[in-house]
C-alpha positions as CSV (number, residue, x, y, z in Angstrom):
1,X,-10.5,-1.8,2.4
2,X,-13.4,-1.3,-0.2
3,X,-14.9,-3.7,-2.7
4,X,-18.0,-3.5,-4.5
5,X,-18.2,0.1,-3.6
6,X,-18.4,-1.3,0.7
7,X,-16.1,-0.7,3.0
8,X,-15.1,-4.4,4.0
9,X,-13.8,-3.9,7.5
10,X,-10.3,-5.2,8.7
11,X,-10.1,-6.6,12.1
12,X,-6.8,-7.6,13.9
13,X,-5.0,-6.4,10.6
14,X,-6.7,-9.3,8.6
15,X,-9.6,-8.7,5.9
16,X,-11.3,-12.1,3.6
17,X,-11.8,-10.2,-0.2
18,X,-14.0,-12.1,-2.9
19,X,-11.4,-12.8,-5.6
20,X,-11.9,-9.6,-7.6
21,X,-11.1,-5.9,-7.3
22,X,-10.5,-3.8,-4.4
23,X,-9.6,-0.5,-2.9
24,X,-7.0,-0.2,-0.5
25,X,-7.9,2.8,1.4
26,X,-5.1,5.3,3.3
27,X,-6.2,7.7,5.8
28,X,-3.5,10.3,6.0
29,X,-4.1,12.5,8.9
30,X,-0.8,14.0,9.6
31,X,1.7,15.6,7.3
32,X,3.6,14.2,5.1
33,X,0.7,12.8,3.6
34,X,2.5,10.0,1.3
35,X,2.9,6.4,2.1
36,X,5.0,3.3,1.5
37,X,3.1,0.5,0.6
38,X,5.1,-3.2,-0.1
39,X,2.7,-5.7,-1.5
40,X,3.8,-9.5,-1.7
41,X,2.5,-12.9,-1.4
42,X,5.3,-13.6,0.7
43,X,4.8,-12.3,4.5
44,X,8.5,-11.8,5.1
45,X,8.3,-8.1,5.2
46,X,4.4,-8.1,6.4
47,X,6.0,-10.1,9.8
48,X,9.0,-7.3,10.1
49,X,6.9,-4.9,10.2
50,X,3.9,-6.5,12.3
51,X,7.0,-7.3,14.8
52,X,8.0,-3.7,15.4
53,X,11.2,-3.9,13.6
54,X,13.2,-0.8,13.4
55,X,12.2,1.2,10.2
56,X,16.3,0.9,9.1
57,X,15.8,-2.5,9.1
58,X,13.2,-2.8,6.7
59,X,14.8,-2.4,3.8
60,X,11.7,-2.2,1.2
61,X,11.1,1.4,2.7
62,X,14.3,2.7,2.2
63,X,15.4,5.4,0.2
64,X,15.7,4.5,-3.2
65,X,13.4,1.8,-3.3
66,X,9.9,3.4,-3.6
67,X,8.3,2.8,-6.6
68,X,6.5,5.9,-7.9
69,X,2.9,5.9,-9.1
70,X,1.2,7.2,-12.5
71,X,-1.0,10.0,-12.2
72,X,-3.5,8.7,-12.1
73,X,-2.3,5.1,-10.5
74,X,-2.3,2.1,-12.8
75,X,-4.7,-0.3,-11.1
76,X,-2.0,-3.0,-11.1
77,X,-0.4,-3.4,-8.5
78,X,3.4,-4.5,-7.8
79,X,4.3,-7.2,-5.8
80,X,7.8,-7.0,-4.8
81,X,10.1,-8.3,-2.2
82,X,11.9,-5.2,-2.3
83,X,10.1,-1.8,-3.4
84,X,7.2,-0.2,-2.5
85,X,4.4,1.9,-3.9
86,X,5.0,5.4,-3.1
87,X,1.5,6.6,-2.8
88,X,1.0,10.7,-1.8
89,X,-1.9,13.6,-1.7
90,X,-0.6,16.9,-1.7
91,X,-4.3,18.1,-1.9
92,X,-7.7,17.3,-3.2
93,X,-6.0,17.2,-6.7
94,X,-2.4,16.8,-6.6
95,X,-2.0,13.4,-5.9
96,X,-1.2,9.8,-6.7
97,X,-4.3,7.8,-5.6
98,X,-7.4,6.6,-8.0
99,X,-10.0,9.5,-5.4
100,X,-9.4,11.2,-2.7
101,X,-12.1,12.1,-0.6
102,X,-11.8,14.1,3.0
103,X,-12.6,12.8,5.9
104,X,-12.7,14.9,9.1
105,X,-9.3,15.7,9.4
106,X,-7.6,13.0,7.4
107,X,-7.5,12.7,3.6
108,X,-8.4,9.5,2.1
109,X,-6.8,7.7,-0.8
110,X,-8.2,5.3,-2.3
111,X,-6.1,3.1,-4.9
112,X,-8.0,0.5,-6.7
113,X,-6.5,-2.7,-7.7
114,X,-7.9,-4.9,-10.5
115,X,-4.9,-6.7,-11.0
116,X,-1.6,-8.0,-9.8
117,X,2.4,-8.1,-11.0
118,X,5.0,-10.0,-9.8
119,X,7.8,-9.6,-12.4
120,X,7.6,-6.3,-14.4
121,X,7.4,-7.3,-18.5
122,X,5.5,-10.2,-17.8
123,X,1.8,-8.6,-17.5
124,X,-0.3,-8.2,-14.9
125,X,-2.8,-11.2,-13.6
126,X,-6.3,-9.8,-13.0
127,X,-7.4,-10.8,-9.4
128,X,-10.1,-13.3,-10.5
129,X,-7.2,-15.5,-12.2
130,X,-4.8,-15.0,-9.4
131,X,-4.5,-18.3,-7.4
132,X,-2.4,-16.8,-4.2
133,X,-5.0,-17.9,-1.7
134,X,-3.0,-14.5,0.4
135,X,-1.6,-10.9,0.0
136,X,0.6,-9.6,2.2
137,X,0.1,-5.1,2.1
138,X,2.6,-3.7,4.1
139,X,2.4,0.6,5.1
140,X,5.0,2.8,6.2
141,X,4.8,6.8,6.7
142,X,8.1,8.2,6.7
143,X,8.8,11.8,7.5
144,X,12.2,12.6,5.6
145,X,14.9,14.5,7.6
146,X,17.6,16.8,6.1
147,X,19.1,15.0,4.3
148,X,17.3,11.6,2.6
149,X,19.2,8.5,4.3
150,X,17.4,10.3,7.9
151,X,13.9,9.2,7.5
152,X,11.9,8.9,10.2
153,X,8.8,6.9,11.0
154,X,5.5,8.8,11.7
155,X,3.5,5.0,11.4
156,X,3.1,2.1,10.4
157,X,0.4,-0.5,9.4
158,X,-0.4,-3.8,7.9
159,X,-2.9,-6.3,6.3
160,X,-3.4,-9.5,5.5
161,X,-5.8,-9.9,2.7
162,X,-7.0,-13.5,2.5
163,X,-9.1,-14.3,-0.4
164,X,-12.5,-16.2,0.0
């Protein structure tokens, strides 16, 4: 994570924010290079995924319900109970993050968020008026087989973001 331009560092997949925007920030190291990301302020998905559960059981990462990105990505960001973002770099300027910058042998992307949805059509709530005192980000790399339904996981992550 990244606010303020600082890399704010996560420890036992749990990072305090000030109540303003952010960066989530994706390493992809291995091909494919695109992620799932599930945001919610309810940790019912953030706990599946934290438990190990298998990636058919998750059903937010399943295909059909990732939620594709602008190019360039709004910085809202979707919470949902069950879609993800479908965030991807295909190189330095194909891709579906706010900056993508190298690093080593991963690419970074960086996708800013300044504000916050939970139903689409009723606006977004900029992160200094949101009153969740916690956001649940949920990540899933899938690598997709021949045909769609046989995705398979490469990895997985999660954070709790609890704002100060």
């Amino acid at each position: 994570m990244r606010q303020d331009g600082r890399e704010v560092a996560i420890a036992n997949h749990e990072v305090t924010l000030q109540r303003r925007a952010f960066e989530v920030v994706v390493l992809m190291r291995d091909e494919p290079r695109q992620v799932l990301l599930n945001a919610s302020f309810d940790g019912r998905w953030f706990d599946r995924v934290a438990r190990g559960l298998a990636l058919d059981q998750l059903d937010v990462f399943q295909p059909g319900r990732g939620m594709a990105e602008s190019v360039p990505p709004d910085p809202e960001l979707m919470l949902s109970d069950e879609a993800s973002h479908f965030l991807f770099v295909a190189s330095d300027t194909d891709h579906r993050c706010h900056a993508v910058q190298r690093v080593a042998a991963a690419l970074a992307c960086f996708r800013n968020v300044a504000s916050l949805t939970q139903d689409p059509g009723h606006g977004s709530v900029p992160i200094e008026r949101t009153t969740a005192r916690t956001l649940y980000l949920s990540f899933m790399q899938v690598r997709s087989g021949p045909a769609i339904e046989q995705q398979a996981e490469v990895h997985r992550d999660w954070v709790r973001i609890k704002f100060d």
